[in-house]
C-alpha positions as CSV (number, residue, x, y, z in Angstrom):
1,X,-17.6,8.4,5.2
2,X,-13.9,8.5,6.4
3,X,-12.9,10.0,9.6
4,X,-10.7,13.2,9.7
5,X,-7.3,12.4,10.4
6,X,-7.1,12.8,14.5
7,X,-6.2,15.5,16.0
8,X,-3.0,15.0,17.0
9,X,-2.0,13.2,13.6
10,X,-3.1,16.8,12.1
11,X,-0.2,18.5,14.6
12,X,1.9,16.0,13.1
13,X,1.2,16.7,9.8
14,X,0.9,20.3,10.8
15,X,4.4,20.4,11.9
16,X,6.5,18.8,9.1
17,X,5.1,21.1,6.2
18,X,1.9,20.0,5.1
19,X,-1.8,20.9,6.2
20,X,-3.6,19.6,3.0
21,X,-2.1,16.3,1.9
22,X,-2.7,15.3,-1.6
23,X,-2.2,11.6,-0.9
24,X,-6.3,11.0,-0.3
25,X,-6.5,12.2,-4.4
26,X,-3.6,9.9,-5.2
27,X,-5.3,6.6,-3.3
28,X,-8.3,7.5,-5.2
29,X,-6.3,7.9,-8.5
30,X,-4.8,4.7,-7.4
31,X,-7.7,2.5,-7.3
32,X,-9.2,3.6,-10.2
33,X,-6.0,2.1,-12.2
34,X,-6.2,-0.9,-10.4
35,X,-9.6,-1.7,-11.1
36,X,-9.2,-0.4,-15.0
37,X,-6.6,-2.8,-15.3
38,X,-8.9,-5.3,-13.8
39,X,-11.5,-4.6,-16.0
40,X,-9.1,-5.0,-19.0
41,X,-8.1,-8.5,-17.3
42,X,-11.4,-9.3,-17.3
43,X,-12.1,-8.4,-21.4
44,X,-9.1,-9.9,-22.6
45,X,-9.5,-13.1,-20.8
46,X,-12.9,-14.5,-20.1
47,X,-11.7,-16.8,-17.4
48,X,-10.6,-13.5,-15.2
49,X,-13.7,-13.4,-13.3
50,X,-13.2,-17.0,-11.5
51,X,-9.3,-16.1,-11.2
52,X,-9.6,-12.5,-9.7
53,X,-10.3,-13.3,-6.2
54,X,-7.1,-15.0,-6.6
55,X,-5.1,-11.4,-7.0
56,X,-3.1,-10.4,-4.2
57,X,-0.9,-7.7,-3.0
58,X,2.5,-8.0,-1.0
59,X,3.4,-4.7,1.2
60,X,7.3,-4.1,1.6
61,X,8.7,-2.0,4.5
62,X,11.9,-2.0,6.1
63,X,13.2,-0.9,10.2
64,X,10.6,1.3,11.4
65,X,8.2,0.5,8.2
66,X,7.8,-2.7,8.4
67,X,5.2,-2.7,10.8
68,X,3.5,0.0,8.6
69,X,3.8,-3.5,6.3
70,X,2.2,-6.1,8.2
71,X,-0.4,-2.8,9.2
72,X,-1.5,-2.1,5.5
73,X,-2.1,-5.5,4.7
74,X,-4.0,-6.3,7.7
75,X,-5.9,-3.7,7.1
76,X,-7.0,-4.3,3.0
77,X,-7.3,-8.0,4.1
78,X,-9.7,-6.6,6.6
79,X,-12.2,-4.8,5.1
80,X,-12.1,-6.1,1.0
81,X,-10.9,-9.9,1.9
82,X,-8.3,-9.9,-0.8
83,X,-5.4,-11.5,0.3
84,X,-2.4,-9.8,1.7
85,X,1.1,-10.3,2.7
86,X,3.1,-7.9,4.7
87,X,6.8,-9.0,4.5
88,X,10.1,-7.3,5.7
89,X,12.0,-5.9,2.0
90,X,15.3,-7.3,3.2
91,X,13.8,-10.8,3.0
92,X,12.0,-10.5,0.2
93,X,14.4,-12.8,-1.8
94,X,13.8,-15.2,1.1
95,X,10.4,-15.9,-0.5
96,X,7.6,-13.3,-2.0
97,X,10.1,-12.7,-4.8
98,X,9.2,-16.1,-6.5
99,X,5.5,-14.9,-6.1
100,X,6.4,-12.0,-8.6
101,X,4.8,-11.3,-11.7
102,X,2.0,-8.9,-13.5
103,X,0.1,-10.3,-9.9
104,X,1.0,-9.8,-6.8
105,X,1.0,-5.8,-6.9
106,X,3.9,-4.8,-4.2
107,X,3.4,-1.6,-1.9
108,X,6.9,-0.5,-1.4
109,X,7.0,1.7,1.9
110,X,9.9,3.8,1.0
111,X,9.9,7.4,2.5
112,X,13.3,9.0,2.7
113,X,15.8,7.3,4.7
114,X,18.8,5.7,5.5
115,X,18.3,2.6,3.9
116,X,16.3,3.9,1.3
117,X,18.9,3.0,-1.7
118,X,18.0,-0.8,-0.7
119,X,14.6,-0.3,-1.1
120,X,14.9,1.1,-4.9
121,X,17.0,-1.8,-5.0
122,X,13.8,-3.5,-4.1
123,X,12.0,-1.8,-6.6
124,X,14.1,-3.0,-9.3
125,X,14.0,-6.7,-8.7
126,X,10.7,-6.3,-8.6
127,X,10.5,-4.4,-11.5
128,X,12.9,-7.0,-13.5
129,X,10.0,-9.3,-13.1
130,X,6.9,-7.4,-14.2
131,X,5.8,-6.6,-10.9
132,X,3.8,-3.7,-10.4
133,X,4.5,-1.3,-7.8
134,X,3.0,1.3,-5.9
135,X,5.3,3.3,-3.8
136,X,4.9,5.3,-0.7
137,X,8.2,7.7,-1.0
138,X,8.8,11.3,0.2
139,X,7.5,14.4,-2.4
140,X,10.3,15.1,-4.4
141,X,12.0,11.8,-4.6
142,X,13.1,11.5,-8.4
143,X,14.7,8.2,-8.0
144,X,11.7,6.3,-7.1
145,X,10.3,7.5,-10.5
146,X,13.6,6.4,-12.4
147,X,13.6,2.7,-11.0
148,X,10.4,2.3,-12.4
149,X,7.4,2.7,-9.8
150,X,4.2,2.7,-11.4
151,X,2.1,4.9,-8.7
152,X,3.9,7.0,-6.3
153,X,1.7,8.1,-3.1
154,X,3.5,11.0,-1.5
155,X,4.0,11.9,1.8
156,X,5.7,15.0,3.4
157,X,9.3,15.3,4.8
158,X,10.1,13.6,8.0
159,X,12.5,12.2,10.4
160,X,12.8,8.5,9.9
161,X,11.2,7.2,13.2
162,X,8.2,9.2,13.2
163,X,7.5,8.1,9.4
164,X,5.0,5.3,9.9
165,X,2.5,7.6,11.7
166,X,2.1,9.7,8.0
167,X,2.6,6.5,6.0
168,X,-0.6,4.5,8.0
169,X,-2.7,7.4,6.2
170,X,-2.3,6.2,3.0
171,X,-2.4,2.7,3.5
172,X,-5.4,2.3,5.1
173,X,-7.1,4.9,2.7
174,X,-5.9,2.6,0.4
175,X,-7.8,-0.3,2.3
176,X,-10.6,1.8,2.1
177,X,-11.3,2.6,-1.3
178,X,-10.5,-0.9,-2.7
179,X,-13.1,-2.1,-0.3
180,X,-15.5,0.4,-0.9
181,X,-15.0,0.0,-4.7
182,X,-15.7,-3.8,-4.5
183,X,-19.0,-2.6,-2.4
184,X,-17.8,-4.3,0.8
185,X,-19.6,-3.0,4.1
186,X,-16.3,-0.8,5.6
187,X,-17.7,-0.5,9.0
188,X,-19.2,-3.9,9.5
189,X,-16.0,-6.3,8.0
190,X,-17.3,-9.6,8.5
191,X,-16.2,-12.3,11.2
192,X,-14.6,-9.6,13.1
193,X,-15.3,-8.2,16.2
194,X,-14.4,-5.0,18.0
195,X,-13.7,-6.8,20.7
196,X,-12.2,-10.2,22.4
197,X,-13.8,-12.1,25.0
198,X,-13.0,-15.6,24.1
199,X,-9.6,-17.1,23.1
């Protein structure tokens, strides 16, 4: 079962507006598009069984976000062994952009901020290829609707740097549900350990 949100991730939340998110019903709503696309995959191909392990999913973050990035796919990689890329958006022409198609689904990490006309911008190229996106944007944001994002996962209002600490909720509920959906042990991930003793 998941863990409540800590305690002091509830003042946080608490705080800036919210007390009941809705973004665990959106993850779920999420996955369940995901793997009904899958499924289609599957149906109209009958070689999309040996090929799906081969799907991927690139997260896109920028300044304080990127982290949140290389975090949520650490974390899917973690627990439902589908491979991952966490990449800075400002590069992403510097590589992961000739890896878009239908496949790689992008997480764009886009709540409200300063440089958040570059990350639609994002959107768009990623769109102009047939990429599908799932974005992480602030409630209310039209323009992330109008440039094309296929799921939106909301999160409340807040100042810029403190952003990553709501946007890590999604993300890893995200992690979670794929994994779970695939019927991956969550709190036993394989080859991993909780802790380091030998380099």
């Amino acid at each position: 079962e998941f863990r409540k949100v800590p305690q002091h991730m509830e003042k946080i939340l608490k705080r800036y507006g919210t007390e009941k998110s809705d973004m665990k019903p959106k993850a779920k709503e999420f996955n369940r598009e995901y793997h009904r696309r899958l499924k289609l995959y599957y149906q109209a191909d009958p070689e999309g069984r040996r090929r799906a392990p081969n799907c991927c999913f690139l997260f896109l973050g920028r300044n304080v976000n990127y982290p949140s990035a290389l975090e949520g796919a650490l974390k899917l990689k973690e627990i439902s062994y589908i491979s991952a890329e966490g990449y800075p958006a400002g590069e992403m022409k510097h590589g992961p952009i000739a890896l878009i198609d239908e496949n790689p689904w992008t997480v764009c990490i886009a709540p409200d901020s300063k440089l958040h006309d570059k990350m639609l911008s994002n959107i768009m190229e990623i769109r102009a290829r047939r990429g599908i996106v799932v974005a992480i944007a602030t409630e209310g944001d039209k323009e992330i609707r109008k440039v094309g994002a296929g799921y939106i996962i909301e999160i409340p209002p807040i100042e810029q740097t403190l952003s990553p600490f709501l946007v890590a909720i999604p993300l890893q509920l995200l992690a979670y549900f794929v994994a779970r959906e695939f019927g991956e042990d969550i709190d036993q991930p394989r080859n991993l350990a909780k802790s380091v003793t030998v380099e």
